[in-house]
C-alpha positions as CSV (number, residue, x, y, z in Angstrom):
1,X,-2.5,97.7,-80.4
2,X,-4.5,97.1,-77.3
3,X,-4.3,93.8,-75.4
4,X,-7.5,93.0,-73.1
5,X,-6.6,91.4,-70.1
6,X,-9.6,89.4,-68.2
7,X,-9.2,89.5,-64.9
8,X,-10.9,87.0,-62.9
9,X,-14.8,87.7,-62.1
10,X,-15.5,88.1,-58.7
11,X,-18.7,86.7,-56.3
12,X,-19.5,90.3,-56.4
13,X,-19.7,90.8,-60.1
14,X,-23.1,90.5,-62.1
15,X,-23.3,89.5,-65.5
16,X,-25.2,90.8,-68.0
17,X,-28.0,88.1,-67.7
18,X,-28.3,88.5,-63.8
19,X,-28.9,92.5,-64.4
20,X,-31.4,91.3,-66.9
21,X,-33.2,89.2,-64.2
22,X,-33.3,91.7,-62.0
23,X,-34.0,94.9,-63.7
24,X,-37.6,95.4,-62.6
25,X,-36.3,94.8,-58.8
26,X,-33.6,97.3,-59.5
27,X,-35.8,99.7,-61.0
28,X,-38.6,99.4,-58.3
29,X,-36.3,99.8,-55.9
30,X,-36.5,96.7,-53.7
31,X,-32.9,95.4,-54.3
32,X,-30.7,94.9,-51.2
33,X,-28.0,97.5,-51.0
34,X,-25.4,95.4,-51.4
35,X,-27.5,94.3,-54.5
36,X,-28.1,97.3,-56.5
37,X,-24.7,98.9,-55.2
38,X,-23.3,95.6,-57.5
39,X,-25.8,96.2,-60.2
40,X,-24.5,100.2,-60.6
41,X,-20.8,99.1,-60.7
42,X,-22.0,96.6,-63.3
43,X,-24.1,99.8,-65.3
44,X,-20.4,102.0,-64.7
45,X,-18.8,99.7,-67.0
46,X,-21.1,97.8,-69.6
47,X,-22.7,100.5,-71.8
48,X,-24.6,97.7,-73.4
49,X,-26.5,97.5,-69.9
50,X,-26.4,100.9,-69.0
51,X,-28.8,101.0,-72.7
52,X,-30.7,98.5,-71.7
53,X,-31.9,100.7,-68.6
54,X,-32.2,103.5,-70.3
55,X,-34.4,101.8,-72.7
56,X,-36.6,100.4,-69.9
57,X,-36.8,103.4,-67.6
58,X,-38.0,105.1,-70.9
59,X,-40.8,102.5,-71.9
60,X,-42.2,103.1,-68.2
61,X,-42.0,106.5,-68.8
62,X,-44.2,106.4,-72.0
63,X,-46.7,103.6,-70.7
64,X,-47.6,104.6,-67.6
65,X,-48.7,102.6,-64.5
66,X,-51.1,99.6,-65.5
67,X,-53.3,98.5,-62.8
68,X,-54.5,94.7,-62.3
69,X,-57.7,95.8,-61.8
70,X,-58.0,97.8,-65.2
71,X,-57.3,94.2,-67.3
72,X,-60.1,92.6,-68.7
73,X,-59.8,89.1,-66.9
74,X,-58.8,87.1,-70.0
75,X,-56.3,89.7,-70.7
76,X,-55.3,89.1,-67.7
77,X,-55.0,85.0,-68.1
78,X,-53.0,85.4,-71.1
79,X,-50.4,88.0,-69.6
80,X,-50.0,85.1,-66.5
81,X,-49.9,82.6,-68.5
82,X,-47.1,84.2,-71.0
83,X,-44.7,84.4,-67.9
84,X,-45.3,81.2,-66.7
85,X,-44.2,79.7,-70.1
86,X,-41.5,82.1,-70.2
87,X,-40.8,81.0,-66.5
88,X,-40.7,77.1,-67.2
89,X,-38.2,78.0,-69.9
């Protein structure tokens, strides 16, 4: 039988939802080092997040780089005004 012990999160630590937050920073690159080096030590031990990356990384991969410019305006509208809702939520 295995017996968990939680030991206490540190400042340090991310959860899940803050790597979920942050994923498009992390995967662009423009975390702070002391930002993504928490992030990776989160990705050593979740493997639900370490998925979730993967997952990501490999729907970039497939779709490409969109540009602003190549949305029709009310395509556009639509996309800004889906993540302001989702924003305000």
């Amino acid at each position: 039988m295995t017996i968990w012990r939680r030991r206490r999160p540190r400042a340090s630590d991310v959860a899940c939802q803050e790597l979920v937050e942050l994923v498009s920073d992390y995967l662009e690159g423009t975390l702070s080092p002391h930002d993504r080096a928490r992030i990776d030590a989160h990705l050593r031990a979740c493997d639900g997040c370490s998925e979730y990356i993967a997952q990501m990384r490999r729907t970039i991969e497939l779709t490409g780089r969109l540009q602003p410019e190549a949305l029709e305006p009310a395509a556009r509208e639509r996309l800004l005004a889906a993540f302001r809702e989702w924003k305000a939520t």
